[in-house]
N, C-alpha and C positions, 0 to 999 in steps of 0.2 A: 504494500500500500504506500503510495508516494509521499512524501513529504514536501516541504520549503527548508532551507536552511537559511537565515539572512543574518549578514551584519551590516548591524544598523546605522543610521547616522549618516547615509551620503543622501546627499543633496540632487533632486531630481531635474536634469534639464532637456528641452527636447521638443523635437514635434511627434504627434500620431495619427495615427488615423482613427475615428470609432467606427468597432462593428458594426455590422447591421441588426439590429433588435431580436433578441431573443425571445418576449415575452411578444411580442409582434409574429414573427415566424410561426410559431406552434400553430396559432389559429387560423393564420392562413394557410398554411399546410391543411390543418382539416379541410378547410372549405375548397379545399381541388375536390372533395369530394362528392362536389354537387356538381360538378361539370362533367358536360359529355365530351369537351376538348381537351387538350395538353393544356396545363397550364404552367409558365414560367415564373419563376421569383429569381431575383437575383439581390444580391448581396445577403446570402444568408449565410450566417456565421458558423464556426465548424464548433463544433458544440457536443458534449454526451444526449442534451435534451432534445435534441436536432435529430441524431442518432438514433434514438429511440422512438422518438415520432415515426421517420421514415421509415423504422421496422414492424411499428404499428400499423401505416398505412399500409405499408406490402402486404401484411398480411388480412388487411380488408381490402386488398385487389387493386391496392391500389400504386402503380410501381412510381420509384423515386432513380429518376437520372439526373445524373452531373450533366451540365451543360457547357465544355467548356469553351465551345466556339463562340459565346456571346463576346461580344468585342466590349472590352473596359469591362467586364460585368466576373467581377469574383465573387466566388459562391452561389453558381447559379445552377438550380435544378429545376428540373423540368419534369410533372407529376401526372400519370395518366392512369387514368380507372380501363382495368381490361378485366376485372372479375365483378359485376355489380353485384351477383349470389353473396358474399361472402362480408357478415354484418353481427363479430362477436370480436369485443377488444378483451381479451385475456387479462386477466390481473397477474400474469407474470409481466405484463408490459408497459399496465396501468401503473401499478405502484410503484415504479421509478419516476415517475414523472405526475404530478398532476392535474396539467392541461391536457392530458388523455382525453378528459372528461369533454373535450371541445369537438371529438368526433361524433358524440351522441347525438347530436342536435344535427348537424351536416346529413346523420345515416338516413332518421328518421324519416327526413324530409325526402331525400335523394330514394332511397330505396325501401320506403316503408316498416321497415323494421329494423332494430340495434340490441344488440346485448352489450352492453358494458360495465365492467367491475368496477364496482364503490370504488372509490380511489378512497384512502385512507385518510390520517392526520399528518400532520408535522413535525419537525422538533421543537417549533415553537405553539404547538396548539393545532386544535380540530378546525379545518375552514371547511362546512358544511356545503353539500349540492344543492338544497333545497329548493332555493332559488329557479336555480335551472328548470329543475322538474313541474314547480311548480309554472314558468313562463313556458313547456313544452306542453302543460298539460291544459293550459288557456289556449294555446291552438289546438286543442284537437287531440292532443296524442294520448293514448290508454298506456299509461306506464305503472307495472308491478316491480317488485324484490323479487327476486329468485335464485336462494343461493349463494346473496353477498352481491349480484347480479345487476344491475340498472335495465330492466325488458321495455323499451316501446315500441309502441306498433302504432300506423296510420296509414289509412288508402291515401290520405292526403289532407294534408295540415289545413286549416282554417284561421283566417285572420282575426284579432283579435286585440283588444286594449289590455295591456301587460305590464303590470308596478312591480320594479325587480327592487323596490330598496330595501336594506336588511341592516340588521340593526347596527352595522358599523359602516353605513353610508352602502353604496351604490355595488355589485360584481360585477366584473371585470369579465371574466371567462363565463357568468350567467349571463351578461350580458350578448358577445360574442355568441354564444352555443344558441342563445331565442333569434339573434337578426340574422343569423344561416343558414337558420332552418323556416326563418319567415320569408324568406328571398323565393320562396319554391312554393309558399302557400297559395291556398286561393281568396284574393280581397285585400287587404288592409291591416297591416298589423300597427300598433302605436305602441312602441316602449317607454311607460314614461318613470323615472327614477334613473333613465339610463346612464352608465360609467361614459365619464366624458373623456376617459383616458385615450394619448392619442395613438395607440395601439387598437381600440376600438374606432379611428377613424382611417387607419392603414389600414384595416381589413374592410371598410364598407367602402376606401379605393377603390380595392381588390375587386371584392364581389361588385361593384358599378361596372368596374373596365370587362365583367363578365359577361353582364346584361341586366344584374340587378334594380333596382329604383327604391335605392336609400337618400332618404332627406333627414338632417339633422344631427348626424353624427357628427360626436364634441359639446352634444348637449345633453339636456336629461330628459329631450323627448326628440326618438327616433323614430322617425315613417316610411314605413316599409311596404311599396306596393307589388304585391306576391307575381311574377313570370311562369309561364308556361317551363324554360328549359332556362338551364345558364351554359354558356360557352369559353373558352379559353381564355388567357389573356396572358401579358407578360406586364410585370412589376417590379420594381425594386424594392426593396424594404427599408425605413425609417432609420437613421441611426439610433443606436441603442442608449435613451436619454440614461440607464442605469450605469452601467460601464462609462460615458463619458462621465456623470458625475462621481463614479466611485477614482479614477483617475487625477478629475479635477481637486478633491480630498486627498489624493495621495502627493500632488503638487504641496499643495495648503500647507499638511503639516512635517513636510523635510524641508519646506523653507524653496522651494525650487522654484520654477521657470519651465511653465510645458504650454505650448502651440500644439492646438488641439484641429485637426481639419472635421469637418463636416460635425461639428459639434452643435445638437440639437437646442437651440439656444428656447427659441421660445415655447420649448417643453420643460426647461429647468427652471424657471424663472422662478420657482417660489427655492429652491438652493441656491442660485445665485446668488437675490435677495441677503439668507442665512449668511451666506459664505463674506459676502462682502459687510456686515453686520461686523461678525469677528474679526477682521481684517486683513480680505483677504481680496488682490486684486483682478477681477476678470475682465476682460474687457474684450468685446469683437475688434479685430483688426482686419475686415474686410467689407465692403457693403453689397453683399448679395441681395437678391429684389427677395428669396426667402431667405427669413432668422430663423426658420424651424433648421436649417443646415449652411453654417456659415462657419469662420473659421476666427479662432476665440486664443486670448491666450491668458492665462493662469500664473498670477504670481505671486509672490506671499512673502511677510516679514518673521521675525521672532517675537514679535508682541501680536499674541492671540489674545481677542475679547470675547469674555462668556456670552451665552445667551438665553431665551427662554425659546424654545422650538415642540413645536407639537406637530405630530405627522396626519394628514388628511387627503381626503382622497383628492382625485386629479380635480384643480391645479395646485393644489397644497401640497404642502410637502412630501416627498414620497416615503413612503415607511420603509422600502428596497434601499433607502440611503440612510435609513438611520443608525441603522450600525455602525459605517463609515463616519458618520458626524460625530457620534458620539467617543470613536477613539478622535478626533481631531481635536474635540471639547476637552481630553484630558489636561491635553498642554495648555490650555486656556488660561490666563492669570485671575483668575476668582470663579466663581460658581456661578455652574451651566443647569436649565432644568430643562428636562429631555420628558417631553409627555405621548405614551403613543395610543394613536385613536385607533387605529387598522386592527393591528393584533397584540393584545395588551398582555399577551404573555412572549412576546418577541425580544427577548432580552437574554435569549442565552449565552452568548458573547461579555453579557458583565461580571460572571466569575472568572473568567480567562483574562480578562483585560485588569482584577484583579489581581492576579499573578504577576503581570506585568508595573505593580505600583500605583495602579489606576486607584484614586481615591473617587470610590461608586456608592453610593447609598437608595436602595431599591423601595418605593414603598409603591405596591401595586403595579399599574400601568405609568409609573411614573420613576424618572431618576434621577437626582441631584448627581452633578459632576463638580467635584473640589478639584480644580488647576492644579498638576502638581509640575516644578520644574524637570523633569526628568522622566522618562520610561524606561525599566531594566531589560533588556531581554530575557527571556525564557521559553520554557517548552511549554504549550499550550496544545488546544486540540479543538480542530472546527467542528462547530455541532451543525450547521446549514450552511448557504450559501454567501448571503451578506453578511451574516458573522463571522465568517471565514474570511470577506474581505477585511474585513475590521481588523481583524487580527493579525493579518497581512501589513495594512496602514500603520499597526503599530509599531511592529517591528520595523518598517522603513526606519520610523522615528526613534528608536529604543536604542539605547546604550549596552552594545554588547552581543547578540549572536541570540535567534530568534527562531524556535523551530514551530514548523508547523503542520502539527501531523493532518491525517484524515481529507488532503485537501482535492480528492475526487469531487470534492462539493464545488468547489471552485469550478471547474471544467464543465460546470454542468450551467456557467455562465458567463464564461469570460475562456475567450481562446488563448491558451496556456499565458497566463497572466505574467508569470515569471520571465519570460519572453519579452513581452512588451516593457517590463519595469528596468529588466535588465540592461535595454535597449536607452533609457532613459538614466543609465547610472548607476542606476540600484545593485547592491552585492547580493543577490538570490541567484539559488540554483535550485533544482529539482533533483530528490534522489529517494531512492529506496531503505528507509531506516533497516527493514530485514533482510534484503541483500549486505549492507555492509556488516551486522553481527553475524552474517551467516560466515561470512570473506574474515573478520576477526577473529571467529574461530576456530577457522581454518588455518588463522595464522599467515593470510597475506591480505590486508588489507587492503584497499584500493580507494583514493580518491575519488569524491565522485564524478561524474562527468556535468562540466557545467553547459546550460542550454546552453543553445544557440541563437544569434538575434534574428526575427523575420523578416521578409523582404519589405514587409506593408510597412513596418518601423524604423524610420532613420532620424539622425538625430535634427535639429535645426539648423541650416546652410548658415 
């Protein structure tokens, strides 16, 4: 199982590129499955969650090609349905990922019936379907348990007026899972409560450049008038406003210098806001006609200002960065309060952080952050994904040599992280902690082998 090894303390400078959006991807990957043509995406990022998706789909008939002759276009695949028989998502497949849940909605509509496994909880807490079910089952669809099972069945979806708010603001992937399967109804469906996140108006791109007729997507009411068929299309995918800003955090607290290309400006805008509060400087350096992808550069002092931050849904702060904030908050010079509205048990990252000297005081959904001058390094261990970043951020900034086990987590959002950071300065490398005690007691140990930098990352000219 992989590790990080980092010593700490260097100074980040550089340009990068951002991915293309991973919480974007999944859903549009499903929704190939309402078409009866090829459909392309380009820039989709190389990912474990990517991976697993497109294992998912193959095996609902639905096959995933590399596309590599698109001209400029990296990570581009190309998704065609040749089995439409074939409508049961495995929970060997499901429970790696939990946008699984985003092919139910696609099946139902497309091919009248879907089996798909409950996807489970988290490390930080149960995110329930409910939603979903209950916005599939206001169109029309007879959905039972069976088994641990998700079953719906419909000759054919009916349009309908659909309130998806739940008690900690609007879903994201309920939302998603009812507008692609409403795309194929018959009449008029109205979401109203709907996630105005802009991952849900990447995909009703998608499905538009198919044949769909979505109106209001980016608000909290989406209208959706149902088509006969949907057809191909070819798209690129949003930069990944998470990854940019977990980057722009790793600038902030080693004090560095990172030019950011295609950085999703006016999707971050309530982080930027944060960022520049504490003192930290971003600024666009280019005037492109769109700020959702413009190129920004990131710079930052050694006098950090606390703040008061609470995560809410889009355009509020994103709760996917609050881990990241919250290790940049340590270094702060006085006391940060960190309140999270999304998932109020998402705080696994503050006994690790911890470890590292982080003075954290937890009461409920909510954490006071006491500034301390310094971060030690140590061996920590990621329990998810964003808190795995975090932990990463800290050790950039930590005094001393920073391990970080379990970090398959990482990979399942950020293409080989270590890579990119290394490429900016950072001392990390990736290695196998049970490879090398196997090599010590054998008695020839071996160094490990440090990444490599990738083509997409070069420093600033």
């Amino acid at each position: 199982m992989d590790a990080f090894r980092i010593q700490g303390g260097a100074r980040l400078s550089g340009r990068i590129a951002v991915d293309g959006s991973k919480n974007a991807s999944l859903p549009l990957m499903a929704a190939a499955l309402l078409a009866d043509d090829p459909v392309t995406l380009r820039r989709v990022p190389r990912l474990s969650d990517i991976a697993n998706m497109a294992h998912l789909l193959a095996e609902l008939g639905c096959a995933t090609d590399s596309a590599p002759g698109i001209p400029g276009a990296p990570g581009a695949i190309t998704l065609r349905n040749i089995d439409a028989s074939l409508t049961q998502a495995r929970y060997d497949i499901v429970r790696t990922m939990r946008a699984s849940i985003c092919v139910l909605g696609p099946l139902v509509a497309r091919r009248g019936h879907a089996r798909v496994s409950m996807p489970g909880g988290c490390a930080f807490g149960a995110r329930p379907v409910d939603l979903h079910l209950k916005g599939l089952e206001a169109l029309g669809a007879k959905i039972r348990l069976d088994g641990g099972d998700i079953v719906a069945t419909a000759d054919r979806l009916t349009g309908a007026t659909v309130f998806l708010g739940g008690a900690f603001g609007s879903t994201v992937l309920g939302t998603a899972n009812v507008m692609s399967a409403a795309t194929l109804a018959e009449g008029t469906t109205i979401i109203e409560s709907a996630a105005c996140e802009p991952e849900i108006v990447d995909l009703a791109d998608l499905l538009n450049a198919m044949g769909a007729r979505i109106s209001g997507a980016g608000s909290p009411r989406i209208t959706i008038h149902g088509v006969e068929r949907l057809g191909g299309a070819d798209h690129a995918i949003i930069p990944d406003r998470i990854v940019a800003g977990t980057y722009a955090i790793a600038g902030a607290i080693t004090n560095g210098d990172i030019t950011f290309d295609d950085f999703p400006y006016d999707y971050l805008l309530a982080m930027v806001d944060c960022l520049r509060q504490v003192g930290v400087d971003v600024r666009r350096v280019d005037q492109r006609e769109d700020p959702r992808c413009c190129r920004v550069q990131v710079t930052s002092s050694r006098r950090l200002r606390p703040v008061i931050l609470t995560t809410q849904p889009y355009p509020g702060f994103p709760t996917d960065l609050q881990a990241q904030m919250l290790a940049l908050l340590c270094m702060a010079e006085g006391n940060s309060i960190v309140t999270e509205k999304i998932y109020p048990e998402r705080f696994m990252h503050v006994a690790e952080l911890t470890r590292m000297g982080a003075q954290l005081f937890r009461q409920g959904p909510t954490v006071v952050v006491q500034g301390v001058n310094r971060l030690v390094g140590a061996p920590v261990m990621a329990s998810d994904l964003r808190a795995s970043a975090s932990l990463v951020l800290a050790g950039l900034a930590a005094e001393g040599e920073t391990i970080v086990t379990r970090v398959y987590h990482l990979d399942r959002g950020y293409e080989r992280m270590e890579q990119t950071l290394a490429a900016l300065g950072a001392e990390i490398e990736r290695f196998n902690p049970d490879q090398d005690l196997a090599r010590e007691i054998a008695g020839g140990a071996e160094p490990p082998v440090v990444t490599t930098v990738p083509a997409a990352v070069a420093p600033v000219p």
